[in-house]
N, C-alpha and C positions, 0 to 999 in steps of 0.2 A: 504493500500500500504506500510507502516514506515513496518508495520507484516510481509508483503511478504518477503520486503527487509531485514529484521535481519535474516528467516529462509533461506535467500538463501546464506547471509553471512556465517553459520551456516554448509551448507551444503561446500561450498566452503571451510574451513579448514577443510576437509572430509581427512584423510588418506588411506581411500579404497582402495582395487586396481582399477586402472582406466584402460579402456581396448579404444584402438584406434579402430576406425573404420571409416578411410579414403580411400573414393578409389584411384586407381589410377590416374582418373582425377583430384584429389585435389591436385598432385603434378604439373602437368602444371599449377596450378594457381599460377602467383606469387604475390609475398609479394610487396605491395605497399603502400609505407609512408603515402602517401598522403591521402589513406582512410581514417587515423585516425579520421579526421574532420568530414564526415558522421558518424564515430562513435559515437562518442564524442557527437555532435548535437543530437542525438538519447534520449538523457535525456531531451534536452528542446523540443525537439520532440511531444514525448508522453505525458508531460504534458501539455504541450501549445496547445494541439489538443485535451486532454479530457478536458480541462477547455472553448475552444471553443466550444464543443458539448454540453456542459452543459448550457451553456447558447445560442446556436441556435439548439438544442432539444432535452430536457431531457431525452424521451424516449429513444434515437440512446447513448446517453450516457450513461444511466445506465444499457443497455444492455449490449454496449461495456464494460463497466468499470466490467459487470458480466465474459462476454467472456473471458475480462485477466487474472479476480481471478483465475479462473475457471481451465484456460489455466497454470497457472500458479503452482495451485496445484498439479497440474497431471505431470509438469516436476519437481518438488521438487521428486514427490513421487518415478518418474525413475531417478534420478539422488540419491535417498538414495539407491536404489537398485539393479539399473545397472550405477555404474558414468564413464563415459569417459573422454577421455581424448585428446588435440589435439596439435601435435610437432608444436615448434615455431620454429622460426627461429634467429640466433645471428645476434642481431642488434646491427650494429656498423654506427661510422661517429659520425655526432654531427648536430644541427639543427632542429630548433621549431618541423617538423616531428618527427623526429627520437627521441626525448625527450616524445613526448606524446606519443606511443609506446611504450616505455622504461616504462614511467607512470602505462600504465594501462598493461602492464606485469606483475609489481611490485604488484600492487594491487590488481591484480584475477589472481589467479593461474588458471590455462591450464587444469581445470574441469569444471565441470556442463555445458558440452555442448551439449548433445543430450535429447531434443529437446533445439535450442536455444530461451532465453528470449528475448533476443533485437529482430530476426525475428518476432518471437511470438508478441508480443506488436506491433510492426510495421504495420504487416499485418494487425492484428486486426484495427488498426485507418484506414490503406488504405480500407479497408473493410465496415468498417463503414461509409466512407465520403460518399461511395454512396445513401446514405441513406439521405443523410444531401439534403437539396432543397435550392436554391435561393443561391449558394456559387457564388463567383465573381470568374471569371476565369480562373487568376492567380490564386487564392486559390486552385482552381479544379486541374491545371496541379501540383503545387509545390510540395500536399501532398502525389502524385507517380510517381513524379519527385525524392524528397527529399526521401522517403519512399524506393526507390529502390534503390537509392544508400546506405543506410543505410544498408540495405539487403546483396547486395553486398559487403560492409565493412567488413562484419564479413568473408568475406574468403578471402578477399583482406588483412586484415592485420593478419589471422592464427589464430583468436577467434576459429573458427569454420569450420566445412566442409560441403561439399555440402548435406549428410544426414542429419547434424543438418537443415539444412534451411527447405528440405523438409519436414521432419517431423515437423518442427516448423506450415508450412504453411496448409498440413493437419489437422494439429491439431485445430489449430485456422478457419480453413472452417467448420470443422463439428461440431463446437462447437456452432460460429457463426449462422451459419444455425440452430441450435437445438437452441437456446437461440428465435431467431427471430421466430420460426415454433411454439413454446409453447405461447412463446406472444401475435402473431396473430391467435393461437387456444383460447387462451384466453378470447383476446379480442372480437371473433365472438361470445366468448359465450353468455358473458357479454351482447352485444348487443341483443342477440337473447331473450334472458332473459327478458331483456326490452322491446322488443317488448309485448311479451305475460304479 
């Protein structure tokens, strides 16, 4: 993950041309301070939920924790080759909001958004907890409670537009699904094997 995160640093001081590709309905979405916090959360998010999978079932975990790399190499690789780009908006006023905003402006520049990561990683854990058995309740509702608002963040504060989600979320179904399909080919092998 330390790997992921220096090549996407990496990628983010890209001077490329970066090409927008927003549709029109990304302009009825407006800019709302207040997501930043889903935003933000999105770091103790995803590690507080593989580090639970890890210890209530390794397997769901080291699948998922494949599905990210996985997911993750494949948007480095279109973002060296096709990088986009997504208009923000001038944030003014002043207030714990509008300063974390300001923040992570400052700090990622307005690339590497198609397919998005934070969707990407998000989806993947909402994904995975189905898999997880014996979760208590509240833990069940939170992780696509919290999980979709985090989703939603990323166009509510202008990281991203509504294609980066989608393809974020395609990417991470088929991947998902292909990661979990060769597993459970696997493992019937295995089984069968011992049988005979």
């Amino acid at each position: 993950m330390p790997v992921l995160g220096m090549i996407y640093t990496v990628l983010n001081e890209s001077r490329s041309r970066a090409t927008q590709i927003a549709l029109p309905i990304d302009d009825t979405i407006p800019f709302i301070q207040e997501f930043v916090v889903p935003y933000i959360i999105w770091y103790a998010f995803v590690f507080g939920y593989l580090v639970y999978f890890c210890f209530k079932d390794t397997q769901v975990y080291v699948k998922t924790l494949i599905t990210i790399v996985i997911g993750e190499l494949i948007c480095f690789f279109i973002y060296f080759f096709y990088q986009t780009t997504v208009p923000r908006p001038t944030i003014e006023g002043s207030g714990v909001f509008v300063m974390l905003v300001k923040y992570i402006y400052a700090h990622d520049r307005p690339v590497n958004c198609f397919p998005s990561i934070h969707v990407l990683t998000t989806y993947a854990i909402m994904l995975a907890s189905f898999h997880i058995k014996n979760k208590h309740r509240m833990n069940k509702y939170f992780i696509h409670v919290m999980g979709s608002l985090i989703i939603l963040s990323t166009l509510f504060i202008k990281q991203h537009v509504i294609l980066d989600m989608i393809a974020s979320m395609f990417l991470v179904a088929f991947i998902y699904g292909s990661v979990f399909e060769v597993y459970r080919i696997r493992v019937a092998a295995k089984r069968k094997a011992g049988v005979h």
